[in-house]
C-alpha positions as CSV (number, residue, x, y, z in Angstrom):
1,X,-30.3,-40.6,-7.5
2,X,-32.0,-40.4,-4.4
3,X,-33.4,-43.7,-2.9
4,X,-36.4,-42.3,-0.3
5,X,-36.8,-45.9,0.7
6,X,-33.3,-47.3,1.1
7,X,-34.3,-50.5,-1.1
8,X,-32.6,-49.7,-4.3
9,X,-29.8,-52.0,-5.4
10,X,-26.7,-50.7,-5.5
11,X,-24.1,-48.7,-3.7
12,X,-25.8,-46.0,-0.9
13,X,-25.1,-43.4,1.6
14,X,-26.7,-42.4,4.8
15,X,-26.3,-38.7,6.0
16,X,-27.9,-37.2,8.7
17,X,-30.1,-34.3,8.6
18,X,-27.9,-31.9,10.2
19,X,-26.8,-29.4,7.6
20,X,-23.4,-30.1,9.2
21,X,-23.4,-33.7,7.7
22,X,-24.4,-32.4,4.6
23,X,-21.9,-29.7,4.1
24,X,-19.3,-32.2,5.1
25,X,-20.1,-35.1,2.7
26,X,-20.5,-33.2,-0.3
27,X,-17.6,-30.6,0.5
28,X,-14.3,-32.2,-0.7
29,X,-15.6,-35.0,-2.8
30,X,-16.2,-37.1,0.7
31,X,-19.6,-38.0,-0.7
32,X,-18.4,-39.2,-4.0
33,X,-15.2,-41.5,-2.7
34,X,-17.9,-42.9,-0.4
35,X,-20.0,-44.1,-3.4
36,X,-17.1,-44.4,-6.0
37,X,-18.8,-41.8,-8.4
38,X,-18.0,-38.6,-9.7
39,X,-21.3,-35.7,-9.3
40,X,-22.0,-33.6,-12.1
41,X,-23.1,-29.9,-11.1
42,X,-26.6,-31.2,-11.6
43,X,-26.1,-33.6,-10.0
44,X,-24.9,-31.8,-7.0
45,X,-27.8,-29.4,-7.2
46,X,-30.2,-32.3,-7.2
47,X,-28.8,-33.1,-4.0
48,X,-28.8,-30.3,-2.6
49,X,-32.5,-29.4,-3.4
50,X,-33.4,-33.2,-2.0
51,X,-31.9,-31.6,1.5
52,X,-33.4,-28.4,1.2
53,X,-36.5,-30.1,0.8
54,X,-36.6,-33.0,2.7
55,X,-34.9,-31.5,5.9
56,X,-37.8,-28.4,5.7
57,X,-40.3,-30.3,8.0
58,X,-37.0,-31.6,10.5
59,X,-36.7,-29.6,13.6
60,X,-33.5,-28.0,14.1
61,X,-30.2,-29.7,15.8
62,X,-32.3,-33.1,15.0
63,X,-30.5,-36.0,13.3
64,X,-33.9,-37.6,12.8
């Protein structure tokens, strides 16, 4: 699940919006030890989308 406002209880991530920081949290599980979970494909692609989405509007090389 993707908290937009960072007010959801529970356990949370923050990744920048470098595709970098993406590619390295989700590659290897890194993401998932982080939050003590384990992503189903869906899952993944959910997230994945949320970036592709979200980081559209970001200008390139910012961490915004």
């Amino acid at each position: 699940m993707v908290d937009r406002t960072g007010k959801s209880a529970g356990r949370g991530a923050y990744l920048c919006w470098a595709s970098a920081c993406w590619e390295r949290g989700m590659g290897k599980g890194r993401l998932e030890r982080s939050l003590n979970a384990t992503f189903s494909a869906e899952d993944r692609e959910q997230l994945w989308a949320f970036f592709r989405e979200s980081a559209a509007g970001i200008p390139s090389g910012s961490n915004k």
